[in-house]
VEXTIZA-753586 format. One line per field, with one value per residue (C-alpha): residue number from 1; x, y, z; residue in three letters; chain. Coordinates in steps of 0.05 Angstrom, whole numbers, plus 5000, padded with zeros to 4 digits. Layout:
num <- [NUM_...]
u <- [X_...]
v <- [Y_...]
w <- [Z_...]
residu <- [ALA_...]
chaine <- [A_...]
This chain:
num <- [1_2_3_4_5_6_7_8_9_10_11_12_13_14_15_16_17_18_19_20_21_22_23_24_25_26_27_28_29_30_31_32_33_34_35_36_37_38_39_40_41_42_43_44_45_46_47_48_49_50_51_52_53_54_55_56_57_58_59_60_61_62_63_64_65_66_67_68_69_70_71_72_73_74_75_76_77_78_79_80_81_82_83_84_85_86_87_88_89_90_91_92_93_94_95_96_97_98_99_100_101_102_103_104_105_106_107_108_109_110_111_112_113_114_115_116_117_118_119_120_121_122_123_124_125_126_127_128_129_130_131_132_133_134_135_136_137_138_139_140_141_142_143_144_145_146_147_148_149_150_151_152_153_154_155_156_157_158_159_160_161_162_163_164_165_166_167_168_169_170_171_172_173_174_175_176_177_178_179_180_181_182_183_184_185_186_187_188_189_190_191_192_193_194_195_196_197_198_199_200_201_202_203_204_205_206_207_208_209_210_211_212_213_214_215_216_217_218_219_220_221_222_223_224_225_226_227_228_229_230_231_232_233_234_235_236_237_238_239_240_241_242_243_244_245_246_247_248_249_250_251_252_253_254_255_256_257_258_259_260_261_262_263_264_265_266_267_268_269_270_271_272_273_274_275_276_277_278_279_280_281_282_283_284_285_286_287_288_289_290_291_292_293_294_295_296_297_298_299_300_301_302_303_304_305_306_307_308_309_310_311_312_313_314_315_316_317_318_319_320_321_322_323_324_325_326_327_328_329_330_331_332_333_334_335_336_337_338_339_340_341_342_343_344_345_346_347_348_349_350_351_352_353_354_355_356_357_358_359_360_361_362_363_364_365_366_367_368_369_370_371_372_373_374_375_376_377_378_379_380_381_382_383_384_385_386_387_388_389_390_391_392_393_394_395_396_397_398_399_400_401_402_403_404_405_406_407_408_409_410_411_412_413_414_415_416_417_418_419_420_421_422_423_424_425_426_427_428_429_430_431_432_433_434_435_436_437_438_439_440_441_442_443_444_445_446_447_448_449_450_451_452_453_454_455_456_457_458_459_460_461_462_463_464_465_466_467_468_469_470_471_472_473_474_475_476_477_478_479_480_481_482_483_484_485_486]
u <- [5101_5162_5211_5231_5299_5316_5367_5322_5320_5382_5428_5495_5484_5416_5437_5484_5415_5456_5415_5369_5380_5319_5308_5257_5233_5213_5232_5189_5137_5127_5127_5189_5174_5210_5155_5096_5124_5134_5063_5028_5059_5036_4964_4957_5013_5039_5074_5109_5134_5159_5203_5226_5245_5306_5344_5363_5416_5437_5442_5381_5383_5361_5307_5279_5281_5256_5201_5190_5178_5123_5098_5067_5064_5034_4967_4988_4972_5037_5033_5071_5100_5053_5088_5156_5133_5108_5174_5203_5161_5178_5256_5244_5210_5267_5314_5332_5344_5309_5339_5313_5370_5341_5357_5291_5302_5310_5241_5215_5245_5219_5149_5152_5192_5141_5084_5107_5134_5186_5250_5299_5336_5314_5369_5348_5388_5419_5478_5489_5444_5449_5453_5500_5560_5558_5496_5553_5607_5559_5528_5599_5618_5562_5550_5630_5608_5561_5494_5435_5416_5347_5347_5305_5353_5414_5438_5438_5494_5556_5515_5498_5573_5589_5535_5537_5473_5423_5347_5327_5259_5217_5290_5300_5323_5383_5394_5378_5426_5495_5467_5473_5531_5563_5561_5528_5466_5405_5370_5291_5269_5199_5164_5126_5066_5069_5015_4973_4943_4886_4905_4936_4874_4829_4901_4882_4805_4785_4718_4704_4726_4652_4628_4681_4634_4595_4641_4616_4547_4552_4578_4524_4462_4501_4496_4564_4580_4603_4654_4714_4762_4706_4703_4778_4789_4736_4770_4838_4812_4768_4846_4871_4800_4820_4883_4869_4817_4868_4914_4873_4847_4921_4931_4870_4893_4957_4918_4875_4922_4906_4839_4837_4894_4834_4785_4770_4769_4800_4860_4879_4890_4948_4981_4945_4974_5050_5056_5044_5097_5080_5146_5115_5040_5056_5102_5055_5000_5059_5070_4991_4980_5038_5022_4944_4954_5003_4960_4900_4935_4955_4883_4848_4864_4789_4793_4850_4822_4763_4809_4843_4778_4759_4825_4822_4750_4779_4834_4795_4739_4785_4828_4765_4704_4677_4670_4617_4540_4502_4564_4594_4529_4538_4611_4591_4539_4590_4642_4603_4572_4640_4653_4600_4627_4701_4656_4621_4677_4708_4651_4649_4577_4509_4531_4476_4474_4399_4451_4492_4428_4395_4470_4474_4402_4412_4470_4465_4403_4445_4496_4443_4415_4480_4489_4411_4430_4482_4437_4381_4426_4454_4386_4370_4441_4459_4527_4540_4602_4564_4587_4650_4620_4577_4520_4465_4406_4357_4383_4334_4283_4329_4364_4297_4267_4329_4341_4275_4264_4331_4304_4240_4287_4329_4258_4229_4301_4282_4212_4227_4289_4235_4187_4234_4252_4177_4161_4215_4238_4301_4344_4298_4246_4199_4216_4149_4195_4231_4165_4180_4249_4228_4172_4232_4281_4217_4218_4289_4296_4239_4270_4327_4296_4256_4319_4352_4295_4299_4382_4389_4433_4497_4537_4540_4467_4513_4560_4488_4457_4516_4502_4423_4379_4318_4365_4400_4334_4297_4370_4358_4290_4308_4371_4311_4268_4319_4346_4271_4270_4327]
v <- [2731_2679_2671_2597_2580_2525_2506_2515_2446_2407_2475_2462_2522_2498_2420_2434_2472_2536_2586_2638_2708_2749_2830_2863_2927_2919_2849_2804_2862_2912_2981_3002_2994_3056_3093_3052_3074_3148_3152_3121_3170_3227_3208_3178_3204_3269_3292_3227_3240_3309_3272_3226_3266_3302_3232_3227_3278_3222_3164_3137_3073_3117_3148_3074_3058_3121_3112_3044_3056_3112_3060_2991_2950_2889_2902_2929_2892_2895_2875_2816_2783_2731_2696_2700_2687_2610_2602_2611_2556_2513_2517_2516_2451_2417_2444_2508_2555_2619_2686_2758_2808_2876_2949_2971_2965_2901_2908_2914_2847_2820_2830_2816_2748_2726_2737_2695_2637_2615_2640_2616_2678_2759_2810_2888_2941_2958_3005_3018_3014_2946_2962_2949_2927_2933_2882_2843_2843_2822_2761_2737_2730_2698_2651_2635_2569_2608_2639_2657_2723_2759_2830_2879_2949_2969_2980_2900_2889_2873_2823_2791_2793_2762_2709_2642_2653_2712_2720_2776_2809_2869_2895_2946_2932_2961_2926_2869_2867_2878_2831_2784_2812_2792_2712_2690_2623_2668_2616_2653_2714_2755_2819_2863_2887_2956_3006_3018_3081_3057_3040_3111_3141_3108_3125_3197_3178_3212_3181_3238_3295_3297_3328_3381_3412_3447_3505_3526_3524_3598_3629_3589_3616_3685_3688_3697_3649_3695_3741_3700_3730_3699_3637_3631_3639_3582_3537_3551_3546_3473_3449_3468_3445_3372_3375_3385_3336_3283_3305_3298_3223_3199_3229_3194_3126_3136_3149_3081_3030_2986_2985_2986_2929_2887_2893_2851_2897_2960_2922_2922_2991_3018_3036_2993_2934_2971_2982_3047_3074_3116_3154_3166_3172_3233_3271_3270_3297_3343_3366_3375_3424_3463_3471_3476_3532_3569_3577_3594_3644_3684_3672_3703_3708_3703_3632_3608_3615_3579_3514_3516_3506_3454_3429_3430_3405_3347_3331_3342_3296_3241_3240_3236_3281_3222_3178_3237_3209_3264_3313_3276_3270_3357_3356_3323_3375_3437_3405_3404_3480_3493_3473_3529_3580_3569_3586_3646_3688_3680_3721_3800_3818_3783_3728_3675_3678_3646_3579_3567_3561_3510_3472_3455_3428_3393_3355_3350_3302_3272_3247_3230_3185_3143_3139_3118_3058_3030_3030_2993_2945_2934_2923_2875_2832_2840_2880_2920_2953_3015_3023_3052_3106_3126_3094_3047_3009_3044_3108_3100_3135_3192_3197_3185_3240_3290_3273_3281_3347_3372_3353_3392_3457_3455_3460_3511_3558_3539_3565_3625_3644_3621_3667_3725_3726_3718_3786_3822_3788_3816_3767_3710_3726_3681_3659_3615_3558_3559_3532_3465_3450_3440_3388_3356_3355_3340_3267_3265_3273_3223_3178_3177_3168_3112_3076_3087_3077_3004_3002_3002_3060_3026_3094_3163_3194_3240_3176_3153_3199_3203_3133_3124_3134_3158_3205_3230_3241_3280_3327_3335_3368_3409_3441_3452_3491_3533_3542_3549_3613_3655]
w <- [7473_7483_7426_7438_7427_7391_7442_7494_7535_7501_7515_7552_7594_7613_7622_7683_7715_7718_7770_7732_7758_7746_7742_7769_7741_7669_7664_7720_7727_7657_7703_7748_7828_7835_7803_7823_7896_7882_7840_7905_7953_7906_7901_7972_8021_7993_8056_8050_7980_8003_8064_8015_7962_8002_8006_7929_7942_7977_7927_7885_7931_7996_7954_7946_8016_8049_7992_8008_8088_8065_8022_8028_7976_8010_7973_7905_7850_7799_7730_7723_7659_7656_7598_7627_7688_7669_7640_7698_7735_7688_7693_7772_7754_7709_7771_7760_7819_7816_7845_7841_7835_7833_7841_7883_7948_7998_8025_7957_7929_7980_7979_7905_7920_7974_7932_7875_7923_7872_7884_7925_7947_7929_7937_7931_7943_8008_8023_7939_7875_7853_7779_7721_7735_7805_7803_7757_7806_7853_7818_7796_7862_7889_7837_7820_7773_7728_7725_7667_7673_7648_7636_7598_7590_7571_7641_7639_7588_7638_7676_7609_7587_7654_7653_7620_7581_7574_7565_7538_7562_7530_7499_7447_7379_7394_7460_7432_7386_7429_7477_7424_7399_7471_7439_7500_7482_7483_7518_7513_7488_7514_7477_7497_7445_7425_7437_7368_7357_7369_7436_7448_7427_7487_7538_7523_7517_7441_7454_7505_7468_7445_7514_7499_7437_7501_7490_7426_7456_7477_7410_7379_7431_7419_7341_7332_7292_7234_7281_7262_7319_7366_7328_7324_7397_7406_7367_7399_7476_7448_7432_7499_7539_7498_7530_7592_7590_7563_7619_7677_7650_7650_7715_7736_7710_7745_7815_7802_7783_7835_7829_7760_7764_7797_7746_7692_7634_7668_7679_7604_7601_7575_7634_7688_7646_7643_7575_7579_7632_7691_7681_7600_7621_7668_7626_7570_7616_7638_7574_7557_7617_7606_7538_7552_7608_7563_7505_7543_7587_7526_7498_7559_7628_7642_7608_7636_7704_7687_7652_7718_7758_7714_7728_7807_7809_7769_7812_7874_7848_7832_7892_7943_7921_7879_7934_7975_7956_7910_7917_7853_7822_7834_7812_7746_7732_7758_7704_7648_7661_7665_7601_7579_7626_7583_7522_7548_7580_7511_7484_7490_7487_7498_7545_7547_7626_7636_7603_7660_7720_7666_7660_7729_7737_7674_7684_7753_7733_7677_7727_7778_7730_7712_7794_7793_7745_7787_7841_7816_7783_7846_7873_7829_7825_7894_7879_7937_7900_7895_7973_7953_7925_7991_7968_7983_7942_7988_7963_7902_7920_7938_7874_7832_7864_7862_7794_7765_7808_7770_7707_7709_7738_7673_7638_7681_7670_7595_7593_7631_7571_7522_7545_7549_7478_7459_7498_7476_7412_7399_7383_7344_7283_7303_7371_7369_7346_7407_7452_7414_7449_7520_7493_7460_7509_7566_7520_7518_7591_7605_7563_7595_7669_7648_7622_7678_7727_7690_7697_7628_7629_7622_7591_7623_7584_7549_7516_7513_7469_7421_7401_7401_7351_7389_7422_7355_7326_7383_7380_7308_7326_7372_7320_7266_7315_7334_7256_7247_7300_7278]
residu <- [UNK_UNK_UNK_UNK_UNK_UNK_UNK_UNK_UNK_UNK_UNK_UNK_UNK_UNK_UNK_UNK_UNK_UNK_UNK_UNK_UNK_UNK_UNK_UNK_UNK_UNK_UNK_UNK_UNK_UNK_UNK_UNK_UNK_UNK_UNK_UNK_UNK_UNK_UNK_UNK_UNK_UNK_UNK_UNK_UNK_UNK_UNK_UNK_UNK_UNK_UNK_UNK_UNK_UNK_UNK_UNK_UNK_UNK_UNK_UNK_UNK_UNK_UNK_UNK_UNK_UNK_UNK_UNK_UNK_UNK_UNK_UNK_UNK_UNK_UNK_UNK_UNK_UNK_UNK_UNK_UNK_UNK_UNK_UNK_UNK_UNK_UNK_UNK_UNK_UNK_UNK_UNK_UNK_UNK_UNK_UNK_UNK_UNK_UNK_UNK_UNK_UNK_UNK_UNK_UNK_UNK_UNK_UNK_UNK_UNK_UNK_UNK_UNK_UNK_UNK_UNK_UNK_UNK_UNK_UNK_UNK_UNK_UNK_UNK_UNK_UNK_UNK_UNK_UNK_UNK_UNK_UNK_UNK_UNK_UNK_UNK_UNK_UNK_UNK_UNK_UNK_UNK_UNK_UNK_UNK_UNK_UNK_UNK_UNK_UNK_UNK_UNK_UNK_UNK_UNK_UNK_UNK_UNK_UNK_UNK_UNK_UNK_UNK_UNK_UNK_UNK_UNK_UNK_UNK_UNK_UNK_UNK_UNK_UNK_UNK_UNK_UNK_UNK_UNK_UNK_UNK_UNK_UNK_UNK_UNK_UNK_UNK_UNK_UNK_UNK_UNK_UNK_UNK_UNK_UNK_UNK_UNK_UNK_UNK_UNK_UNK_UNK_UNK_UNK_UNK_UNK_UNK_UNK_UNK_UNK_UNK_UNK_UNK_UNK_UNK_UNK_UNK_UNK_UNK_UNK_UNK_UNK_UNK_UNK_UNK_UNK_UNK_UNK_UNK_UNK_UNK_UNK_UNK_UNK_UNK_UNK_UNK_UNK_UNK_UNK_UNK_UNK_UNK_UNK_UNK_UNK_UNK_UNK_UNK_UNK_UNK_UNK_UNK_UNK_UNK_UNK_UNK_UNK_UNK_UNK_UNK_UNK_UNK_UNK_UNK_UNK_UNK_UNK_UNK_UNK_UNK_UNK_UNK_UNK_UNK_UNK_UNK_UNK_UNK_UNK_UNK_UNK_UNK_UNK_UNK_UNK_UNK_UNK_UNK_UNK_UNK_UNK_UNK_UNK_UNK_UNK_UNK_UNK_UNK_UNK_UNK_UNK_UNK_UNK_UNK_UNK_UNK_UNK_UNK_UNK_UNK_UNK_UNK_UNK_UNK_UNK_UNK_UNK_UNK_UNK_UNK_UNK_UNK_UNK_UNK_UNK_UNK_UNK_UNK_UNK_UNK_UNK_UNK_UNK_UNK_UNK_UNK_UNK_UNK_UNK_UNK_UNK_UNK_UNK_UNK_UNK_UNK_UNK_UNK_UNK_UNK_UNK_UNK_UNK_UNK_UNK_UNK_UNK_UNK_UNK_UNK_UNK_UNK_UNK_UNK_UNK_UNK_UNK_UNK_UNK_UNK_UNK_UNK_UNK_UNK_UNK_UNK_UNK_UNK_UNK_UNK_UNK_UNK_UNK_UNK_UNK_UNK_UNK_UNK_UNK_UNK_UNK_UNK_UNK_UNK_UNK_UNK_UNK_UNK_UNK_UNK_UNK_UNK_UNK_UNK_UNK_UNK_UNK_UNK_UNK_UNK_UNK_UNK_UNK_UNK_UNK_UNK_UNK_UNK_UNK_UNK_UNK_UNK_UNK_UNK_UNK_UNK_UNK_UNK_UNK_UNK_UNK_UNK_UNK_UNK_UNK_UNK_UNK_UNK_UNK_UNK_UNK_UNK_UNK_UNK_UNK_UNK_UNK_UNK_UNK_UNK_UNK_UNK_UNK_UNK_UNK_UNK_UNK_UNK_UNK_UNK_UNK_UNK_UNK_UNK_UNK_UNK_UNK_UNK_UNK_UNK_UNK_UNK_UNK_UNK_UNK_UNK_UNK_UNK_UNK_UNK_UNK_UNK_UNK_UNK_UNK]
chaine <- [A_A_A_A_A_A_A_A_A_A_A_A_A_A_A_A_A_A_A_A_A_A_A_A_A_A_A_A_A_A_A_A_A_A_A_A_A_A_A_A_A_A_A_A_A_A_A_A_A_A_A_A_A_A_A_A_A_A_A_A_A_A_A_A_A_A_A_A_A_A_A_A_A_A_A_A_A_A_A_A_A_A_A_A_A_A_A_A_A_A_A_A_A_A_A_A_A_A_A_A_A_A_A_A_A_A_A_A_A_A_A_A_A_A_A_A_A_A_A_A_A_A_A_A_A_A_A_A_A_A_A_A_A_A_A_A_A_A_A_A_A_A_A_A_A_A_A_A_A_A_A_A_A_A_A_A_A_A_A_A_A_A_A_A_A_A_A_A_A_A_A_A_A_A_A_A_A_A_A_A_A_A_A_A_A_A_A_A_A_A_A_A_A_A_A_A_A_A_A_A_A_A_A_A_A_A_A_A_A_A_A_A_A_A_A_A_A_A_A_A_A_A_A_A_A_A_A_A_A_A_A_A_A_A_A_A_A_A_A_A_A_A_A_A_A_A_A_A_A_A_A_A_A_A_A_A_A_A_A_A_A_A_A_A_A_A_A_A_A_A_A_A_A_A_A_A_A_A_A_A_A_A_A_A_A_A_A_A_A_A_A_A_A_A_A_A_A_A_A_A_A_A_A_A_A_A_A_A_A_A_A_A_A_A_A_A_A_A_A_A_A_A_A_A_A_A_A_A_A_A_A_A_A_A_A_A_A_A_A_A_A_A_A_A_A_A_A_A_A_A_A_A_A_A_A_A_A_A_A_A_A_A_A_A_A_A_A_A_A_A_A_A_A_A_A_A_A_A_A_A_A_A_A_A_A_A_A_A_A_A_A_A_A_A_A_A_A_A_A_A_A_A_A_A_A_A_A_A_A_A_A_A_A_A_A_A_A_A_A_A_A_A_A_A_A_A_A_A_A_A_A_A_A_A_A_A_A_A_A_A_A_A_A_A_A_A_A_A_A_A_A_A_A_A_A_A_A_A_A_A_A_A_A_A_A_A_A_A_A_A_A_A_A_A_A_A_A_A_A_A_A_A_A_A_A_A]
């Protein structure tokens, strides 16, 4: 938000239509180019990150360019100051020349210049890093009867004290204050809004955490819920599971920031918007994993391999796999069994394995049901947006038919565990209870289908069922016949 000044139009610096010298990273755009650049060659051109990184032994400013020719940023979407921005159009309307001064390199500037079509000159840097007082030296002599100068960092203090007036953009407290200290007019003044908590919490996406609770399934289904060394390593691997999964959704974020840039809600994001940093976003998902694999390595070796396979599969589903028809649809049903599998290699004895075959068909119709929504919705709007994932509307039928067939193989695995404990009856006192769940889940399951075979599945079913009744009710049911068997 723009602080106005109250000597904003009538200033003597701003009466002679003194040229405006503007930053680029963190004060036109909220992220830094230099990142933007590197995170793009990480996600999409790896080998050209790894021929890039070599030249910073050279200077930082080679790093940009050789980063820059790996790199196009032609059809990036950056997030612009949109508030500054229209203060700058209207200065180049009252006659104010415009000129973009910037430490990322030439080719960058320029892209970022010719997008914006209202500057009159853009200057990168070339043969040094045009930063600090070099940028000052630089400015001075080009502009020998004054400029205004607007800068966002510390770094930006001797071209403010060798300006003729200063504009201070998304500055510290502490900046801010020996910028003004330099008694230069502050001639406009732009913020940029904190992140709340609340905010942070959907950055490292709390409101997923929920799916997590799968890895107490198997210490529940094993009866252990009174050996406390089992339940305390449960609750330790849960807190390294949540950090992982935190880690791998900022790492996700940072992979789609253009296309999440382009969308209309998506776009607000913490760090698609550039509030949140890239440099910030991946050394907290640094520090998450490090942590994460630490702890769980100590817990169990047998553990930590399976975190790091939920891991991979992550990555690997993120950076291409998601894009294969029905393979995601499989991908999100191996994730969440391996969620379970994390839970049940924690456990010494009796190891629920009949859990894991009915996981897969379960969740594999779960996620085949959300990927049926978006297909009849496309149907039935005309959205053909689904074609990025692989898919078509005809594919309908297909996933209808896979999904369903998935569904009734979770209950089959079901009735054939049921069964066993009915013949042998070792574990339950009255395992008759137990013939109840399948009818249950059977409604639960057909419930689900049915919305989605309407597209009215507009959550993943899991998200889903957290949140409705009908869903919350029929889960209640099933808990009391299982309390009801033991």
């Amino acid at each position: 938000m723009q602080t106005p000044h109250p000597h904003d139009i009538e200033d003597p610096v701003l009466r002679p239509k003194l040229p405006i010298v503007v930053d680029l990273d963190g004060t036109l755009v909220l992220s830094d180019t230099l990142h933007e650049t590197a995170a793009i060659a990480l996600f999409r051109n790896p080998l050209g990150l790894v021929r890039a990184l070599p030249e910073l032994r050279r200077g930082r400013h080679l790093l940009k360019a050789a980063l820059a020719r790996e790199v196009d940023l032609t059809n990036e979407v950056l997030p612009l100051r949109e508030d500054f921005v229209l203060w700058l159009r209207k200065k180049a309307e009252d006659g104010h020349e415009l000129h973009l001064c910037s430490a990322a390199d030439q080719t960058v500037v320029d892209k970022v210049a010719q997008r914006l079509g209202i500057f009159s000159s853009a200057t990168g840097s070339a043969t040094a890093n045009l930063k600090g007082k070099a940028k000052a030296l630089y400015l001075q002599d080009r502009f020998p009867d004054g400029f205004i100068y607007a800068g966002d960092h510390e770094v930006d203090l001797p071209v403010w004290q060798a300006s003729q007036g200063i504009v201070l953009v998304g500055v510290s407290s502490d900046v801010r204050q020996r910028a003004v200290g330099l008694g230069k007019p502050l001639l406009g003044e732009f913020h940029t809004a904190p992140l709340t908590p609340k905010e942070f919490m959907k950055v490292i996406r709390v409101h997923h955490w929920t799916k997590n609770l799968l890895l107490f399934v198997p210490i529940t289904l094993a009866h252990e819920w009174f050996n406390l060394e089992a339940v305390l390593q449960t609750l330790i691997a849960f807190v390294c599971l949540l950090a992982v999964t935190s880690a791998t959704y900022l790492l996700n974020d940072i992979a789609d920031l253009n296309s999440d840039r382009q969308h209309w809600t998506k776009r607000n994001r913490a760090i698609a918007s550039g509030r949140l940093s890239i440099r910030a976003a991946f050394l907290l998902a640094g520090c998450l994993l490090v942590g994460s694999f630490v702890t769980a390595t100590i817990l169990s070796l047998q553990f930590a391999a399976a975190l790091a396979s939920y891991f991979v599969i992550t990555g690997a589903y993120s950076l291409g796999l998601k894009r294969i028809p029905l393979l995601d649809t499989l991908i999100i049903g191996v994730l969440f069994t391996t969620r379970l599998v994390m839970g049940t290699v924690l456990l010494a004895d009796s190891r629920p394995a009949w859990l894991l075959t009915f996981a897969v068909f379960f969740f594999f119709s779960l996620a085949t049901a959300k990927r049926h929504t978006e297909i009849v919705r496309a149907a039935l709007s005309g959205d053909f947006s689904i074609r990025s994932r692989g898919y078509e509307v005809e594919d309908a039928a297909l996933t209808l038919a896979l999904g369903i067939a998935a569904a009734l193989a979770s209950l089959v695995v079901l009735m054939i565990f049921i069964l066993q404990e009915m013949m042998l009856g070792r574990t339950y006192a009255h395992p008759e209870f137990l013939n109840g769940i399948p009818v249950f889940l059977s409604i639960w399951l057909g419930r689900i289908w049915f919305l989605s075979h309407r597209g009215k599945m507009n959550d993943d079913p899991v998200s889903f069922a957290i949140r409705d009744r009908s869903s919350l009710g029929l889960g209640g049911v099933v808990v009391a016949l299982f309390l009801a068997a033991l």
